[in-house]
C-alpha positions as CSV (number, residue, x, y, z in Angstrom):
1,X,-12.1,-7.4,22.0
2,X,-8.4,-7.2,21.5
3,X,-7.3,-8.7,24.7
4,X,-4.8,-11.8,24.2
5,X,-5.1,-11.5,20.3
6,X,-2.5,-12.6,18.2
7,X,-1.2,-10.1,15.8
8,X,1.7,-10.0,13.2
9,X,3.3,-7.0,12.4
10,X,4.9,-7.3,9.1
11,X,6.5,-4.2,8.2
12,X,10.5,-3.6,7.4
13,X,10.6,-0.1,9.4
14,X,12.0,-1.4,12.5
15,X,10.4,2.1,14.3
16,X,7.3,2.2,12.7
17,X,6.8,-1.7,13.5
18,X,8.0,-1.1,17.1
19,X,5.5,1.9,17.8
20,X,2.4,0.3,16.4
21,X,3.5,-2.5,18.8
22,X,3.7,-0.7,22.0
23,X,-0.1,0.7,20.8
24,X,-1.4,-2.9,20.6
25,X,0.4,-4.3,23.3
26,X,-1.2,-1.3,26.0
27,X,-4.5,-2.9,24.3
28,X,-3.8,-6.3,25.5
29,X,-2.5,-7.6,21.9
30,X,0.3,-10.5,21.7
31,X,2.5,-9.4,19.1
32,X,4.5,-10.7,16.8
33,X,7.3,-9.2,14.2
34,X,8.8,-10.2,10.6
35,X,10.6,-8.1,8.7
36,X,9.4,-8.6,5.0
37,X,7.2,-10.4,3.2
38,X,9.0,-13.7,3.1
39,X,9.5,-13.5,7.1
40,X,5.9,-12.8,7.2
41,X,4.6,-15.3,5.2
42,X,6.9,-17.9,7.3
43,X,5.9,-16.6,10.6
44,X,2.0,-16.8,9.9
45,X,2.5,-20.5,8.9
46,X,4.3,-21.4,11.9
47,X,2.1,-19.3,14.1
48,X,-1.2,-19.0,12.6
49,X,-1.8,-15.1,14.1
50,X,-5.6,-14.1,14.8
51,X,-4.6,-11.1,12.1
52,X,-1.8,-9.4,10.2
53,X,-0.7,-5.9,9.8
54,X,1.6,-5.7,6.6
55,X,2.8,-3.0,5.0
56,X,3.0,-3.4,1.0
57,X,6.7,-1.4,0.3
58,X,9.5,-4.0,1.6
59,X,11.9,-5.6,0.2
60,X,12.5,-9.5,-1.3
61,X,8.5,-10.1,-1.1
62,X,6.2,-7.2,-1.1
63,X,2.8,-7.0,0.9
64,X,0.5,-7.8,-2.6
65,X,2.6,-10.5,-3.2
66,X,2.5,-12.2,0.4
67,X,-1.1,-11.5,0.3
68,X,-1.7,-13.5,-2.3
69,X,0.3,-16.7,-1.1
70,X,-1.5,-16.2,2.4
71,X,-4.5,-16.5,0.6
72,X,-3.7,-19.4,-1.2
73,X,-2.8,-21.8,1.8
74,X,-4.9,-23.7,3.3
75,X,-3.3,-23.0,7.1
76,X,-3.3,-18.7,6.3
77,X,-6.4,-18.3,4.0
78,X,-8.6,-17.1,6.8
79,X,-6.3,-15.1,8.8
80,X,-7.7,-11.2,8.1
81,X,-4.8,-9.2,6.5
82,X,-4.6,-5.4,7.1
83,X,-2.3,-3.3,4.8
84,X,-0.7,-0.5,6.5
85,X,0.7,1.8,3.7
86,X,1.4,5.6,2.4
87,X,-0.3,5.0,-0.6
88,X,-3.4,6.8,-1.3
89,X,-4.4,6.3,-4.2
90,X,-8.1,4.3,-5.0
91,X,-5.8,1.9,-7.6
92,X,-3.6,0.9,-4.9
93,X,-6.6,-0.2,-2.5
94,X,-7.9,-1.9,-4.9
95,X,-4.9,-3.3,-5.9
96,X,-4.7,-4.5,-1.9
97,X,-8.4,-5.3,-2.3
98,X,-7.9,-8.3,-4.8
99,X,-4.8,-9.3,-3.7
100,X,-6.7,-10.5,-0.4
101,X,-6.7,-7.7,2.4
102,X,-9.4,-7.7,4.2
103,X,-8.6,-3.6,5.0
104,X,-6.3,-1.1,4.4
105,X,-5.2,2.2,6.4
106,X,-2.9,4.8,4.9
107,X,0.3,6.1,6.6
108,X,0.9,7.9,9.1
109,X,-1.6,6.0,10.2
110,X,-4.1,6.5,13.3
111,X,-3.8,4.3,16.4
112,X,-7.1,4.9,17.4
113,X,-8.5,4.0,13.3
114,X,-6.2,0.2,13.3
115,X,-7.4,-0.4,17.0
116,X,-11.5,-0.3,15.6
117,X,-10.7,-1.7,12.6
118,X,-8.5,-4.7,13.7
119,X,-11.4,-5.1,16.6
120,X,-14.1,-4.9,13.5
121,X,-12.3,-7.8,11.5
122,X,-11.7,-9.9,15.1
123,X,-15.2,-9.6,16.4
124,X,-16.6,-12.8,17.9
125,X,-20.6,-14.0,17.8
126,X,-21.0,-12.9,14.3
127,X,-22.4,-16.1,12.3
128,X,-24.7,-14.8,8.8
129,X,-28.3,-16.1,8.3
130,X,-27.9,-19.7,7.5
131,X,-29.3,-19.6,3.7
132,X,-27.8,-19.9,0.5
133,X,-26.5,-17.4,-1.7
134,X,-26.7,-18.8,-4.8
135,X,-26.5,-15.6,-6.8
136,X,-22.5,-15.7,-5.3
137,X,-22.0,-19.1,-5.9
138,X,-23.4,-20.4,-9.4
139,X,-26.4,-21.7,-7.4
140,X,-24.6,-24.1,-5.0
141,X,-27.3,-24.4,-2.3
142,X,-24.8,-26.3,0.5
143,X,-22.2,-22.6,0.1
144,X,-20.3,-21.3,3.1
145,X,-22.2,-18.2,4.0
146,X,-19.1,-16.4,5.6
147,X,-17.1,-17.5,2.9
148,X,-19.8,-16.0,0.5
149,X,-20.2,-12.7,1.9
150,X,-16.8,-12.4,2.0
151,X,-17.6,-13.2,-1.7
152,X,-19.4,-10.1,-2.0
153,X,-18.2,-7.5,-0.1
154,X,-14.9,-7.6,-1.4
155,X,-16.7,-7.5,-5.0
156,X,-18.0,-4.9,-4.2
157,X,-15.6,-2.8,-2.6
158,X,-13.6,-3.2,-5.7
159,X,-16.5,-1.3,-7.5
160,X,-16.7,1.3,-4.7
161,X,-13.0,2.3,-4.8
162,X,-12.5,2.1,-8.3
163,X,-13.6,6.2,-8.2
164,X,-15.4,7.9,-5.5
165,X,-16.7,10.8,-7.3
166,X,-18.6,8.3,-9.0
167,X,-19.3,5.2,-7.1
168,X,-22.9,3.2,-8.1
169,X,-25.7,3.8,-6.2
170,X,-26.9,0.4,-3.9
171,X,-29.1,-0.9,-6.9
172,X,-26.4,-1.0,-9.0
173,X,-23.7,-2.2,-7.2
174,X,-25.6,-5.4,-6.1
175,X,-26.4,-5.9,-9.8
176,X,-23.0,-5.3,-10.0
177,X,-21.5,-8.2,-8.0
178,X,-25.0,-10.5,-8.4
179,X,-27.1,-9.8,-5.3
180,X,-29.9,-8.0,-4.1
181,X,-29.5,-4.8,-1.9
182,X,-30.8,-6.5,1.3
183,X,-27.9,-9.0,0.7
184,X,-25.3,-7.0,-0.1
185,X,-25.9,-5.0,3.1
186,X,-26.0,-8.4,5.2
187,X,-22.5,-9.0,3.5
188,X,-21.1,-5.4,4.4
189,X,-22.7,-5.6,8.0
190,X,-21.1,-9.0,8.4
191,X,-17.7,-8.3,7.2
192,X,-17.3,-4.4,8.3
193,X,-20.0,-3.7,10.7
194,X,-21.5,-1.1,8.6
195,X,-24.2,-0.8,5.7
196,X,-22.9,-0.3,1.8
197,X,-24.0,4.0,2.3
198,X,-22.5,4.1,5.8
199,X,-18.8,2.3,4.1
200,X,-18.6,4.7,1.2
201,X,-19.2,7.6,3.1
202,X,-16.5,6.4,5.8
203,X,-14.0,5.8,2.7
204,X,-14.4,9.2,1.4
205,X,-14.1,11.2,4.1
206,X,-10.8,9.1,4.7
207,X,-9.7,10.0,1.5
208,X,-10.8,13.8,1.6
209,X,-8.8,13.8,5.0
210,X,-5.7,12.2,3.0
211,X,-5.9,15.0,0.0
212,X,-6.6,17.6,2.2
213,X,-3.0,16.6,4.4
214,X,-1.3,16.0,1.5
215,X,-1.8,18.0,-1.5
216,X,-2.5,21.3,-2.6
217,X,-6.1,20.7,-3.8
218,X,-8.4,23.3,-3.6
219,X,-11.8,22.4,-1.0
220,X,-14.1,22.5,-3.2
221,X,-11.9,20.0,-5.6
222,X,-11.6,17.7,-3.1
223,X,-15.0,17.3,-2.4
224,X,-15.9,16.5,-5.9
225,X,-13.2,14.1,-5.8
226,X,-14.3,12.0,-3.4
227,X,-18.3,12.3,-4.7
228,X,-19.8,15.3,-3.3
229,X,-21.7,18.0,-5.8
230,X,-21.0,21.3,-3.8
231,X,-18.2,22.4,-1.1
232,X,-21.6,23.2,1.8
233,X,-22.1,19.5,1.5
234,X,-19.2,18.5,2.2
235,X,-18.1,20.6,4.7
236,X,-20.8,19.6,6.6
237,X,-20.3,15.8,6.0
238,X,-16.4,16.5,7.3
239,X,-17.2,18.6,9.9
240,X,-20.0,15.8,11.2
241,X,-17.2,12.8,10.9
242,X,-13.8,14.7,12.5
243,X,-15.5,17.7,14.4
244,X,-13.3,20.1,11.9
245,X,-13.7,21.9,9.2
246,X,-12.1,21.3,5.5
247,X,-10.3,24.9,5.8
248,X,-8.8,24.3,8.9
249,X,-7.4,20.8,8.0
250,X,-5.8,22.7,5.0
251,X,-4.5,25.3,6.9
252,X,-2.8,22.8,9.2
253,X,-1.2,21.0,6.6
């Protein structure tokens, strides 16, 4: 899947840009560097990479701002952008989110998690039913399926990060974003390669991973943090998803 794939690396750590390098190159990536923002903005015009990997702290042009001008030109708009980043807090994805990422993985990041997710976002042979969503487009009947999916998804993943511990159920979040629940999985199949349930519950254990790394939060905190009503629950969600338990990750912190 990766295998000759152009990818830019944008990220102003020259060591962290050179080791996720060597990763993608043993995977058959061609890679490309800038530096900052500016540099990666410039490089994507003059290259037009199959994806980007940017981190959002540099300096001169942050990632959310690069994102947004990649988005806006014609030659970048539909090159997938990835944000690479320590921040782990929901308001920062979502902040990524709506500047235009397609993704975002938190530092120190896993080789193994921005391998499958770059190979998600560069799959090939995936074309939506051809029909109209007119719900996402003000009932245009000649829209863009892709482009309206895309629509939705990131919609809705906006309303899925805003708080875990209390994300709407699937009802409510297509009502949310102006769709049906059939759609709205469509749209989260098409652009992640997963259902609406099987995303959230992927995005909180991620962030139950994070907390339990890098603060001091007790267990059973956590797991109501990231939406879960008691500590057994969750332990055996965690356990199911990274072969560990919650207590052990602690203790290894």
């Amino acid at each position: 899947m990766l295998d000759g794939r152009r990818i830019l690396v944008v990220e102003d750590d020259e060591a962290e840009r050179m080791l996720i390098s060597l990763h993608l190159q043993r995977q058959g990536c061609r890679i490309f560097h800038a530096q900052d923002g500016l540099d990666g903005i410039h490089k994507a015009r003059l290259m037009a990479p199959d994806a980007i990997l940017m981190d959002l702290d540099m300096p001169r042009c942050d990632g959310f701002a690069a994102c947004r001008v990649l988005r806006e030109d014609p030659s970048t708009a539909n090159v997938p952008v990835i944000f690479l980043s320590a921040y782990h807090e929901p308001e920062q994805r979502v902040q990524g989110l709506l500047a235009g990422a397609v993704d975002y993985i938190g530092k120190p990041f896993n080789f193994d998690e921005v391998q499958l997710r770059l190979a998600v976002h560069l799959r090939r042979g995936v074309t939506p039913p051809a029909r109209p969503i007119n719900e996402a487009n003000n009932g245009a009947a000649d829209a863009d399926p892709a482009h309206l999916y895309n629509i939705l998804f990131h919609s809705a993943r906006v309303h899925l990060l805003k708080s875990l511990a209390q994300a709407p159920d699937l009802q409510e979040l297509a009502a949310l974003v102006g769709t049906n629940t059939k759609r709205l999985n469509e749209a989260f199949r098409y652009c992640a390669g997963t259902t609406v349930f099987e995303y959230l519950r992927e995005e909180r254990m991620k962030e139950a991973w994070q907390l339990l790394r890098h603060t001091s939060m007790p267990v059973g905190e956590v797991a109501r943090r990231v939406g879960f009503s008691g500590s057994a629950n969750f332990a055996t969600a965690f356990k199911e998803r990274y072969g560990t338990n919650p207590s052990r990750v602690r203790q290894e912190a």
